[in-house]
C-alpha positions as CSV (number, residue, x, y, z in Angstrom):
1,X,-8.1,23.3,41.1
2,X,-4.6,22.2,41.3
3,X,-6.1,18.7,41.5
4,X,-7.8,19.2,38.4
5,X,-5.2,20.3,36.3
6,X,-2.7,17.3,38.1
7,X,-5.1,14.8,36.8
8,X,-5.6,16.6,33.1
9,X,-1.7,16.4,32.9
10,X,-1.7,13.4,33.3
11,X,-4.5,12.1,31.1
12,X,-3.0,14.1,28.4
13,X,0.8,12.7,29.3
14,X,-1.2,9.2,28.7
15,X,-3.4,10.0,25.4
16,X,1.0,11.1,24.5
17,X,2.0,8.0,25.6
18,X,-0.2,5.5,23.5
19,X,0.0,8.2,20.7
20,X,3.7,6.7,20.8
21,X,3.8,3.4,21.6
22,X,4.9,1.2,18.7
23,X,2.1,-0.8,16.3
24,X,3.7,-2.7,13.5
25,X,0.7,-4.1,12.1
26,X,0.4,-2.7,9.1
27,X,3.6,-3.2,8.8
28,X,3.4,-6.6,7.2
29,X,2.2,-7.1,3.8
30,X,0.0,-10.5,4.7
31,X,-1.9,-8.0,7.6
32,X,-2.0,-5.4,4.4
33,X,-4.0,-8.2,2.1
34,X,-6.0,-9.0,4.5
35,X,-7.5,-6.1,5.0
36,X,-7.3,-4.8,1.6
37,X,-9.6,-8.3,0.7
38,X,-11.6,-8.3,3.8
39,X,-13.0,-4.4,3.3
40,X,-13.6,-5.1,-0.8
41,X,-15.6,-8.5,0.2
42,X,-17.5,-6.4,3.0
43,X,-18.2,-3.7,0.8
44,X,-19.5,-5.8,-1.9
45,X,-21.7,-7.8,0.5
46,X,-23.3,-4.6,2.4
47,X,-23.9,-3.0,-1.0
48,X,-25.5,-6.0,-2.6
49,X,-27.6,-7.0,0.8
50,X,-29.1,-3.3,1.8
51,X,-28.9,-1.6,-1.3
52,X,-26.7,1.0,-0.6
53,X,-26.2,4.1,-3.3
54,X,-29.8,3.7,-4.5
55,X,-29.3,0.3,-5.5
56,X,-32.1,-1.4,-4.2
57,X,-33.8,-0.1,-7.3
58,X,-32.0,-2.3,-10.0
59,X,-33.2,-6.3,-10.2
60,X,-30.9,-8.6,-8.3
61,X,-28.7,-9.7,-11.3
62,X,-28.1,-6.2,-12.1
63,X,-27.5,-4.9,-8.2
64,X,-24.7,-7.6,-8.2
65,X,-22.5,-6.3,-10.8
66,X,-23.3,-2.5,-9.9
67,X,-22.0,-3.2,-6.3
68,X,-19.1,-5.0,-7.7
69,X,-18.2,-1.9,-9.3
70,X,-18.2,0.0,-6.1
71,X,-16.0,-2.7,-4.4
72,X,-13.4,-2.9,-7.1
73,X,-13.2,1.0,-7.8
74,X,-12.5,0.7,-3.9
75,X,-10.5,-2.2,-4.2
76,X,-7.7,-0.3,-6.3
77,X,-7.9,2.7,-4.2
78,X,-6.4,0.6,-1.2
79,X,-4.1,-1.5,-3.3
80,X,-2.7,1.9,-4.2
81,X,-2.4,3.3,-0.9
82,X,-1.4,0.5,0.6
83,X,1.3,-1.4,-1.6
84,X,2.8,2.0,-3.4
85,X,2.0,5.4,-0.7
86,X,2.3,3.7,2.5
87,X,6.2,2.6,2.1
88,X,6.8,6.4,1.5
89,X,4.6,7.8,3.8
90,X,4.7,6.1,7.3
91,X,8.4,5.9,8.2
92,X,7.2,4.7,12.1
93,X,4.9,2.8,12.7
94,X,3.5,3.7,15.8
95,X,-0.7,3.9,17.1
96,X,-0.8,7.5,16.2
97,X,0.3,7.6,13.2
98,X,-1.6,3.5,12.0
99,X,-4.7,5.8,13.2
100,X,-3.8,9.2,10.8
101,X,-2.8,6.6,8.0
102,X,-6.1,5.0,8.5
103,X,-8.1,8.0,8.1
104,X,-6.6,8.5,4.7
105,X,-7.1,5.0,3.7
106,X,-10.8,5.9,4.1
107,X,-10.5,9.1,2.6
108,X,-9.6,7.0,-0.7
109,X,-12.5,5.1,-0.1
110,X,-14.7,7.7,0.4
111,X,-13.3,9.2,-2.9
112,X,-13.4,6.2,-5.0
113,X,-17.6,5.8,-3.6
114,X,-17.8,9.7,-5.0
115,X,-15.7,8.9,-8.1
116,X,-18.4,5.9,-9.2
117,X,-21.5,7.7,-8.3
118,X,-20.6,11.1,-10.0
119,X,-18.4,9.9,-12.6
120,X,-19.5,6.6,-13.6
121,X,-22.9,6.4,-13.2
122,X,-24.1,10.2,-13.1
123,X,-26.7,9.9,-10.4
124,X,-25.3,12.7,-8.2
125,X,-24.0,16.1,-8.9
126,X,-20.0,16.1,-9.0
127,X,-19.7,19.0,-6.6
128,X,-17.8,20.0,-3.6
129,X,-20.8,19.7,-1.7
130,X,-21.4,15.7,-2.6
131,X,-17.4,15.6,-2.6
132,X,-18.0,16.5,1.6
133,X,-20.9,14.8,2.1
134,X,-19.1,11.5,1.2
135,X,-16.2,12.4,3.4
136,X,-18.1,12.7,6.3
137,X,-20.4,9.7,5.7
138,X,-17.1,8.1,5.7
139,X,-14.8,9.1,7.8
140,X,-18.0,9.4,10.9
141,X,-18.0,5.3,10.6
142,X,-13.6,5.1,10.6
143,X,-13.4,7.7,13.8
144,X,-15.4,5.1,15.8
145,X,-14.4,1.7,14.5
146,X,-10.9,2.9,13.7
147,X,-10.0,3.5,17.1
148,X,-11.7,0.7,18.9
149,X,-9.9,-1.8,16.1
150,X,-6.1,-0.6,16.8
151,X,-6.8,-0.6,20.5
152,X,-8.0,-3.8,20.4
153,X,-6.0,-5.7,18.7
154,X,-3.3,-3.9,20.1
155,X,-4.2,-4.8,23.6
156,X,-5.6,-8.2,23.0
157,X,-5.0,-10.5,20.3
158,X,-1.9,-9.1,19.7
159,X,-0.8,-9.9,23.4
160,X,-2.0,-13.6,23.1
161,X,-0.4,-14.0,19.7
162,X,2.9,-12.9,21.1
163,X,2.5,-14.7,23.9
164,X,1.6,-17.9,22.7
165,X,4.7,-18.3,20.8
166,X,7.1,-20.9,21.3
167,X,10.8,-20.9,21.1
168,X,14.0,-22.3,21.2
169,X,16.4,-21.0,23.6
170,X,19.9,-20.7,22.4
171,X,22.1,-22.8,24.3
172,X,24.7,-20.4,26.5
173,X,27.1,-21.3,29.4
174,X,25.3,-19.1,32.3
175,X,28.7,-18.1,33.4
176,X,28.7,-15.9,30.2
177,X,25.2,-14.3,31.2
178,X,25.3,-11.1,32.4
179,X,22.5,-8.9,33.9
180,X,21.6,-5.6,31.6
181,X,19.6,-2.8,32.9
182,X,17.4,-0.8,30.4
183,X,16.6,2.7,32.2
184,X,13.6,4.5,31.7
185,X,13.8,8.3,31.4
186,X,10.3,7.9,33.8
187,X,10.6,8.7,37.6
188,X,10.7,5.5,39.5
189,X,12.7,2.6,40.0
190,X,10.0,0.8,38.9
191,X,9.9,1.4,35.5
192,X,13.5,0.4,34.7
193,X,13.5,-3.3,33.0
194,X,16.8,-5.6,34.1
195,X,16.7,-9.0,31.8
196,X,19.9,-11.3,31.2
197,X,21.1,-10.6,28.5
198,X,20.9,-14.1,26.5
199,X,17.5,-13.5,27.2
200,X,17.1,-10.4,24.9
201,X,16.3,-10.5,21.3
202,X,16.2,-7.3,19.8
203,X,15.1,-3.6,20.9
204,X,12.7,-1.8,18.2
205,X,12.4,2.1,18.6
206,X,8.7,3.5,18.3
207,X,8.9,7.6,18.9
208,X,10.0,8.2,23.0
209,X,9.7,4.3,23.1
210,X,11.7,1.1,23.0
211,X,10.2,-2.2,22.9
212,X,12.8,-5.0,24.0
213,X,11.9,-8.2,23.3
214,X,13.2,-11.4,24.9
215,X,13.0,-14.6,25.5
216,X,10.5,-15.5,28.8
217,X,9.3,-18.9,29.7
218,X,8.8,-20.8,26.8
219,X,7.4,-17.7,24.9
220,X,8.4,-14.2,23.3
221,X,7.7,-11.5,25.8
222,X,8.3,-7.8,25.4
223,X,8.4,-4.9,27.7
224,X,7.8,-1.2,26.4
225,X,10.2,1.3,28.2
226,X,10.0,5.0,27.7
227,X,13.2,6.1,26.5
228,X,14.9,6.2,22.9
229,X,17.1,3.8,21.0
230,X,20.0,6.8,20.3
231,X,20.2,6.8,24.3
232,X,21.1,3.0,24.2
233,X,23.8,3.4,21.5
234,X,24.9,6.7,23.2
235,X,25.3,4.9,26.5
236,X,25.7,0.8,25.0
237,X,24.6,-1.5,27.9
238,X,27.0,-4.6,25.9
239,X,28.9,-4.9,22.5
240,X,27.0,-7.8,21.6
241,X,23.4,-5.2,21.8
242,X,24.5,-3.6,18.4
243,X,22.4,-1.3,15.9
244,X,21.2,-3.4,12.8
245,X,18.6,-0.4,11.3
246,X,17.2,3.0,11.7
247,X,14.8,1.4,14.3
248,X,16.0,-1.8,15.4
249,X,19.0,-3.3,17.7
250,X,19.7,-6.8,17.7
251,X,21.4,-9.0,20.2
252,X,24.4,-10.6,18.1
253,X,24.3,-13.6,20.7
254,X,20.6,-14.8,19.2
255,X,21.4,-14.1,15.7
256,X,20.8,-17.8,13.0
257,X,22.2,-16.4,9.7
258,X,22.5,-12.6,8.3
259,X,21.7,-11.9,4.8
260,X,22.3,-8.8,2.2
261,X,19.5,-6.8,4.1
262,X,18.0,-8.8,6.8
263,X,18.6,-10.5,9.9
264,X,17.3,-13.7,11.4
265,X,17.5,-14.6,14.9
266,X,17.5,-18.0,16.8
267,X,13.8,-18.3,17.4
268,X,13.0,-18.8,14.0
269,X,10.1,-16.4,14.1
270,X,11.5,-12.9,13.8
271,X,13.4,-11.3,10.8
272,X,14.7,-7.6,11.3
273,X,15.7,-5.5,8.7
274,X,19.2,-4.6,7.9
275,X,20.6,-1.5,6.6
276,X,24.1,-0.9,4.7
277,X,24.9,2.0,7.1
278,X,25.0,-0.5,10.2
279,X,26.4,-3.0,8.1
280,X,30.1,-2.7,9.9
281,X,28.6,-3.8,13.3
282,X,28.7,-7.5,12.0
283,X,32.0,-7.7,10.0
């Protein structure tokens, strides 16, 4: 019995863990556009093809332009939640919360669908009833793909895209290198991360996470570490590892140029965001 509930902990300590762990892709308004284009262009298709909504009663010409409706009626459901209520609603961007924000994002969808076949065109009852119904058409089709898209991506492409990029190594006597130690609040030796520090890029915070990135052989590599980014300013590991935003430390050694609100660092790839409050630690 003891066994049991051991290995229950633990499953549940994990389902915590990648609740947590930092996902920034939304975060980007490119990866925003393309999924705000690729879902209206998929919607429109599968609407036009099958028929969907009691369409494949109207002629061809005509099933065209009613399915168009559809996809732009959904079309400025997502603009709206994505390019105006996202910014003020997800404040970390983490798997957890990508997944809750996704669930909305196809509540809207769901509601705009309703909104056209109630509304617009008349063929159903606007009720509560329908209102349901069209949530849990929905939202049963987002509960499956949802998950198995964020973990994917998260654990594959993402990895390789990361991976594959090149960089350009900042050039630094090695006498000035010195060896930091990132401790995890995890039992085990193990799970500490040492890097040089000329190595390290920046450290961005994701709930009882850090993600350090640095510079590995020839590519970006990062390395997720349970513990929080107050505990490395509350215990600083070297003045040049300074606090740049709310989520983000930067390694002052691998910054290129700093501007009114951003920072961009020698590998000419990432930018990190800089707020006025931290603006002293560069002065």
């Amino acid at each position: 019995m003891t066994a049991i509930k051991e290995h229950i902990k633990r499953q549940v300590s994990h389902f915590i863990d990648m609740w947590q762990k930092p996902y920034t892709a939304l975060r980007s308004k490119t990866t925003r556009w393309m999924l705000v284009l690729g879902i209206f262009c998929f919607v429109w298709f599968m609407m036009f093809s099958f028929g969907l909504y009691g369409q494949d009663a109207f002629p061809t010409v005509e099933r065209f332009y009613v399915s168009g409706i559809y996809a732009f009626a959904q079309l400025s459901a997502m603009l709206v939640n994505c390019f105006v209520i996202q910014d003020f609603v997800l404040k970390k961007y983490t798997i957890g919360n990508t997944f809750l924000w996704t669930l909305w994002f196809l509540f809207g969808i769901a509601f705009s669908n309703f909104a056209v076949t109630s509304l617009w065109f008349g063929t159903t009852d606007f009720s509560l009833n329908r209102f349901i119904q069209e949530q849990i058409y929905v939202l049963s089709i987002g509960f499956v793909i949802t998950p198995m898209a964020i973990l994917i991506h998260d654990r594959y492409f993402l990895e390789k895209k990361i991976s594959a990029i090149e960089i350009t190594y900042l050039n630094v006597a090695d006498d000035d290198d010195v060896l930091i130690l990132f401790k995890s609040e995890e039992k085990g030796r193990e799970k500490d991360f040492r890097v040089m520090l000329n190595r390290v890029l920046y450290v961005q915070s994701g709930g009882n996470y850090v993600d350090v990135y640095y510079k590995g052989d020839n590519r970006i590599e990062h390395k997720l570490i349970r513990t929080k980014l107050i505990n490395l300013e509350k215990d600083p590991l070297h003045p040049d590892l300074v606090r740049c935003h709310k989520s983000y430390m930067v390694n002052k050694r691998n910054i290129s140029s700093i501007k009114s609100s951003s920072i961009r660092l020698n590998d000419q790839i990432s930018v990190l965001p800089l707020s006025d409050t931290y603006k002293k630690n560069f002065k």
